[in-house]
C-alpha positions as CSV (number, residue, x, y, z in Angstrom):
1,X,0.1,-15.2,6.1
2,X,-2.3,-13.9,3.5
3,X,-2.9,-10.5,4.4
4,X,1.0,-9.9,5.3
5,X,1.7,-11.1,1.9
6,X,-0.9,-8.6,0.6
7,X,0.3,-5.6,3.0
8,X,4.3,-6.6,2.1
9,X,3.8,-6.6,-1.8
10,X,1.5,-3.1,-1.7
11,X,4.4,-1.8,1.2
12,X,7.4,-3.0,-1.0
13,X,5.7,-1.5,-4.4
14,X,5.0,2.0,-2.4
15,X,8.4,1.7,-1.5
16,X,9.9,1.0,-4.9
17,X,8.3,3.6,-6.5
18,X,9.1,5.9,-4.1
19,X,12.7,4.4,-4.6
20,X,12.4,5.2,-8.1
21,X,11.2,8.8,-8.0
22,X,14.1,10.0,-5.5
23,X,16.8,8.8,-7.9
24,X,15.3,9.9,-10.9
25,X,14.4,13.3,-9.1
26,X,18.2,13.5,-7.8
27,X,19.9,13.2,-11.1
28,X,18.1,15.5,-12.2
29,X,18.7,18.0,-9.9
30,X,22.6,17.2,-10.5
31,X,25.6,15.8,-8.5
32,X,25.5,16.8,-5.3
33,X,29.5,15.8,-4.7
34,X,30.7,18.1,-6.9
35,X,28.9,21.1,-5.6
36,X,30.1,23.3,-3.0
37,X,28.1,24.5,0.2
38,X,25.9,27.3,-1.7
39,X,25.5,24.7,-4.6
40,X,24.5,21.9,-2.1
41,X,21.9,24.5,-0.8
42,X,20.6,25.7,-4.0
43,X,19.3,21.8,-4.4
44,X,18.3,21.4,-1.1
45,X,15.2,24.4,-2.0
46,X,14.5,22.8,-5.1
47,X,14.6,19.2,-3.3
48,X,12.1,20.8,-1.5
49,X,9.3,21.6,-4.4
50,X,10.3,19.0,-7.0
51,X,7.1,16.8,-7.8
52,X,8.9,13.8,-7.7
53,X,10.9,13.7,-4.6
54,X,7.6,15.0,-2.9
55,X,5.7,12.3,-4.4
56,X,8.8,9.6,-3.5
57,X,9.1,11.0,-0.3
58,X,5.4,10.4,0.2
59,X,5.6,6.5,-1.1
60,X,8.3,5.4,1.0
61,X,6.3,6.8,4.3
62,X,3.6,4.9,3.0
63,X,5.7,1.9,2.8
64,X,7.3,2.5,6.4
65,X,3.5,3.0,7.7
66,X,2.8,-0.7,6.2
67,X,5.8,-1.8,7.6
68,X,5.2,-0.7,11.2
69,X,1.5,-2.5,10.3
70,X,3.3,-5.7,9.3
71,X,5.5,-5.8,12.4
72,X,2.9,-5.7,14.7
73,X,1.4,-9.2,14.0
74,X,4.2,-10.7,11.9
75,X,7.7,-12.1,13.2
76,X,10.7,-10.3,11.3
77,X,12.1,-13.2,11.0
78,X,9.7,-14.0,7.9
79,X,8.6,-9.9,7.6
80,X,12.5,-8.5,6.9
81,X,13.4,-11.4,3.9
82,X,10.3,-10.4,2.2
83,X,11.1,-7.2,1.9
84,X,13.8,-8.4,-0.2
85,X,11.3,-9.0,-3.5
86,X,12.6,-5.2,-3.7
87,X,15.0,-6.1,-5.6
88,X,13.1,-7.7,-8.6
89,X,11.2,-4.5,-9.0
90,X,13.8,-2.5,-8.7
91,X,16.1,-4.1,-11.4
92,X,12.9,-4.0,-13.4
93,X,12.1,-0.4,-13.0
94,X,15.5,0.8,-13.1
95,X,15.9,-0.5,-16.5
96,X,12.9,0.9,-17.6
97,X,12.4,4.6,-16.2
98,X,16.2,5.3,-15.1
99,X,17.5,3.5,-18.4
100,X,20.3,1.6,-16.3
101,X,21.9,-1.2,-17.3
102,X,21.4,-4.7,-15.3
103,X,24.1,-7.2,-15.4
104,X,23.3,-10.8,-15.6
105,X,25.5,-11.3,-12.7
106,X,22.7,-8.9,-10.8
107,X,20.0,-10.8,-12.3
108,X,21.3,-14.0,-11.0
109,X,21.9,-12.6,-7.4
110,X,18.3,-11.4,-7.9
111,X,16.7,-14.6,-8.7
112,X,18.7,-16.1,-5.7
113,X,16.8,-13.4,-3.1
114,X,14.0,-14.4,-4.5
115,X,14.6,-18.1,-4.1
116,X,16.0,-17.2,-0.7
117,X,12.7,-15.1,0.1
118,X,10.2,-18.4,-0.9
119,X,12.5,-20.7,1.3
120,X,11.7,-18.6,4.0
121,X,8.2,-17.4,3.5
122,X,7.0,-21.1,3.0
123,X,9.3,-22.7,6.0
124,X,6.6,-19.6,8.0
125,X,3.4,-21.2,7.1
126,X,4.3,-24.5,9.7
């Protein structure tokens, strides 16, 4: 149970961060539904060099690499929930780098995942 702990909380930090650096890469590049076809294609080149959604790209194979390690020797049943501590970082980081604004409603559902996540994990270890 150790080591998928370990493995899920490195996967699901990868994966955050490469969460992270897509979104803030995309809003930078601009709003892809007000574009039309030559504007959507302009993007799609500079998707294509853009440090940050190379560099998210990149964490979120590393998280799917971990994942596919996790799955081989742990059930989903307890794997899948803990990939839900997402959320806590992501509310976190959000705030921080993308300057959003988190509710206290979200916060609450947040801290119920995470209550929901330790139910689970700890009903594994029988």
């Amino acid at each position: 149970m150790l080591k998928t702990l370990i493995v899920m909380l490195v996967a699901i930090t990868a994966g955050t961060i490469g969460d992270i650096l897509l979104a803030k890469g995309m809003k930078e590049l601009g709003d892809l539904s007000s574009m039309n076809l030559r504007g959507i294609l302009n993007v799609a080149v500079q998707a294509l060099t853009s440090p940050k959604l190379i560099i998210g790209t990149t964490m979120l194979a590393i998280f799917f690499f971990l994942w596919l390690a996790v799955l081989s020797w742990e059930d989903l049943s307890v794997a899948l929930p803990m990939q839900a501590l997402n959320y806590v970082l992501v509310a976190f980081l959000s705030q921080y780098f993308l300057h959003e604004t988190v509710t206290p409603m979200r916060w609450a559902g947040t801290v119920l995942v995470c209550v929901g996540v330790m139910l689970i994990t700890k009903s594994s270890g029988s």
